[in-house]
N, C-alpha and C positions, 0 to 999 in steps of 0.2 A: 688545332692548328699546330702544324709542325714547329716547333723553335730552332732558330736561325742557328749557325753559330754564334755569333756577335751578339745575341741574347742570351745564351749561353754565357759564355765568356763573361756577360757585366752580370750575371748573376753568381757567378764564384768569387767576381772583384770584389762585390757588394757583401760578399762572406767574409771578406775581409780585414774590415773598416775597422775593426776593434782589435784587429790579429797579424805585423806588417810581418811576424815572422812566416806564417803560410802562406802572404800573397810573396816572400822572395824566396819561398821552397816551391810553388806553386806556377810562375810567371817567368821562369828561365829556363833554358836546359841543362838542366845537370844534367852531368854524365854522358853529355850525346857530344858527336863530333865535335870540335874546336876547345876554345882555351877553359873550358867548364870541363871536359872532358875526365878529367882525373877527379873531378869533387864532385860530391853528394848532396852538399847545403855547405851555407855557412860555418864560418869556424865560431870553435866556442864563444869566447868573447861575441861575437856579434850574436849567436844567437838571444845569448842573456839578456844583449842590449836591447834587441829587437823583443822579447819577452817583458821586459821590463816598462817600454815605452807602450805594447799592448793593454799592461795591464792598468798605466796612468790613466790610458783613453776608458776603459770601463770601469774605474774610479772617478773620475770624473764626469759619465753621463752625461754631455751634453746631446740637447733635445732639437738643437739649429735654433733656439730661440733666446734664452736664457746666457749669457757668457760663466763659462769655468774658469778656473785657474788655470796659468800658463802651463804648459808642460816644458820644464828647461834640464835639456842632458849635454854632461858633459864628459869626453874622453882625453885625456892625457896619455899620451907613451912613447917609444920608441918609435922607430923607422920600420916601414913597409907591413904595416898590421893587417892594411885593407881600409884605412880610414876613409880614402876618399871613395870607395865603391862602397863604404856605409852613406856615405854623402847621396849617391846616384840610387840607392838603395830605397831610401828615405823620399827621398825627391818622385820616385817614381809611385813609391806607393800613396803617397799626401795628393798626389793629382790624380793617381785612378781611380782613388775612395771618396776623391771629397770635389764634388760639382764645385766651382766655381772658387775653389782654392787660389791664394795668392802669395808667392813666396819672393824671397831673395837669399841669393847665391852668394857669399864674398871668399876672399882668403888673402891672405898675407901679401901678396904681390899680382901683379896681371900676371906673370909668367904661368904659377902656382895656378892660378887661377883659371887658363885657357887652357893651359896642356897638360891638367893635372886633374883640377875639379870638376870644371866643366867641360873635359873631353870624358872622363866620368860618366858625368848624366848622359852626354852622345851615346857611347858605348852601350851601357845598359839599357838605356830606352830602344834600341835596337835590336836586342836580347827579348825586349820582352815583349808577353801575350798582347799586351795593352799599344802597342807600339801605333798601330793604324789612328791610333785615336788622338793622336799629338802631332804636332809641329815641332821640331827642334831645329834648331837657326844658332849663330856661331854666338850667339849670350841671349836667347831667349826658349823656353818651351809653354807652347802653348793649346791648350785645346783646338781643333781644328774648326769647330764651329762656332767656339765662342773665343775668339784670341784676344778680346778687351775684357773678357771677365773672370776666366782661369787661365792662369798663368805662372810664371816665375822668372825669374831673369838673372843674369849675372852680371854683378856691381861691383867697381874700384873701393876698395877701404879707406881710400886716402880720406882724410879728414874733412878736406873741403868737397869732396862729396858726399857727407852725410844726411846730408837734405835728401838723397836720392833714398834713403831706409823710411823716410816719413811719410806718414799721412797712409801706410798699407795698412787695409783694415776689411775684413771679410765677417761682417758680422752674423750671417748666415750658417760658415764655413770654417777653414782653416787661414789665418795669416799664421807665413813662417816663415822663420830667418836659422839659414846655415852658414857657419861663419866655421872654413877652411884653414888649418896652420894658424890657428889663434893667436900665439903668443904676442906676434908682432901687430894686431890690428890693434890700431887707438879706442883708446877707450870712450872718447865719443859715438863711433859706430856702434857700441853697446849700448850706451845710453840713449840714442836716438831709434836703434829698434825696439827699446823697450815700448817705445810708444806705441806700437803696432801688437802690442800682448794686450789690449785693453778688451777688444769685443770678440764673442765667435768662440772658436775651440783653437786659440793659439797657441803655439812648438816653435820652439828654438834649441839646437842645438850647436855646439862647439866643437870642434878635433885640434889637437894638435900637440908637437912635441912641448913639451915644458924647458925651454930653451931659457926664458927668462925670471925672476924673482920678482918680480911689480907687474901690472897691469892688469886687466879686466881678467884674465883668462887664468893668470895665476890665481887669484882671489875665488875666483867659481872652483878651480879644482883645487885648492891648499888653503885657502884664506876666509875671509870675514862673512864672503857670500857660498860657502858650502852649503850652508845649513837648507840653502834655500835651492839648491841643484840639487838632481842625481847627476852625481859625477864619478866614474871609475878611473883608476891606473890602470894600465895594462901591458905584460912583459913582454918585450918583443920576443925574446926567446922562447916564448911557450906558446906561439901561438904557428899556427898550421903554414901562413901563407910566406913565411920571411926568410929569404936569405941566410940557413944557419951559419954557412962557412964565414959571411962575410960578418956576422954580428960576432962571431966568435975572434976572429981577426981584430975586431975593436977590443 
């Protein structure tokens, strides 16, 4: 029997589950007309990172039965690296490789967060191979035939809503929380996602500038809880995607 497209396509996604750096060399167009046009893949820094979070997932083995240890990364750096299209990056390859996956979205303010993070995941899930297979709606993305049981959604950080980080749990699967411009989210919304790292094959990851000396975010990339992240620095000036004129002006 001939194979479809669409059978095709989930069997290259499915090559991927271990490897998110060749589903985002794989699942966009590089090089072809529009704003990918001038790039080949990712710039350095992401592909390490992307390389790095491959190889937690086959260090850790999980079987969908069993729960592993969290996988928690974290990025500190400058302005305009590409953080938040690591964000849309990340988001798109955890829902095409993992049935029935459950995440949450946050970052520093609503603004940050619509017109930045989550115009992000819009953007790229548009881009990509996988794209028929979702729903994306102005704070939600969801499988199209299963929208109550793969999903992710974009959430306020404010404090009095961190009840909204609780009780996600995919024990099958993936639960994961990306938490956008770190510095400023309360450290409650850290601790209440933490609850959601208990069953499944659970990822958490962090971005943002290091604006501040106290809170959760410092601590993950400078402080007490390093030991227990992988967390990089990263120079704005060395990396492919940034504004030279205007960081050199600073």
């Amino acid at each position: 029997m001939k194979q479809s497209a669409q059978e095709a396509l989930a069997e290259e996604v499915a090559k991927c589950y271990h490897d998110p750096l060749r589903f985002v060399q794989m699942m966009y167009p590089w090089g072809e007309p529009g704003f990918l046009q001038p790039y080949d893949g990712p710039d350095v820094w992401q592909r390490e990172f992307l390389q790095h979070l491959g190889q937690s997932v086959r260090n850790n083995k999980f079987t969908g039965q069993q729960p592993v240890p969290p996988i928690r990364m974290g990025v500190s750096s400058g302005h305009g690296i590409g953080k938040s299209t690591m964000v849309a990056w990340i988001v798109n390859w955890i829902m095409s490789t993992r049935p029935h996956a459950k995440g949450t979205i946050t970052a520093n303010t609503f603004t940050q967060l619509r017109d930045k993070s989550w115009a992000s995941i819009q953007r790229w899930t548009k881009l990509s191979l996988t794209r028929d297979w979702f729903t994306v709606t102005s704070d939600r993305m969801y499988h199209t035939n299963y929208k109550d049981s793969w999903f992710c959604s974009a959430q306020s950080c404010k404090e009095e809503n961190s009840e909204a980080f609780s009780g996600q749990h995919a024990a099958d699967s993936t639960s994961f929380y990306i938490v956008d411009e770190s510095s400023a989210v309360p450290d409650k919304i850290f601790e209440v996602a933490e609850g959601g790292l208990t069953d499944g094959e659970p990822m958490i990851f962090v971005f943002g500038n290091p604006t501040r000396s106290s809170g959760a975010f410092h601590r993950i990339c400078f402080g007490v809880l390093r030991k227990r992240w992988y967390s990089v620095q990263i120079d704005s000036r060395e990396c492919a995607f940034t504004n030279k004129t205007q960081l050199k002006e600073w």
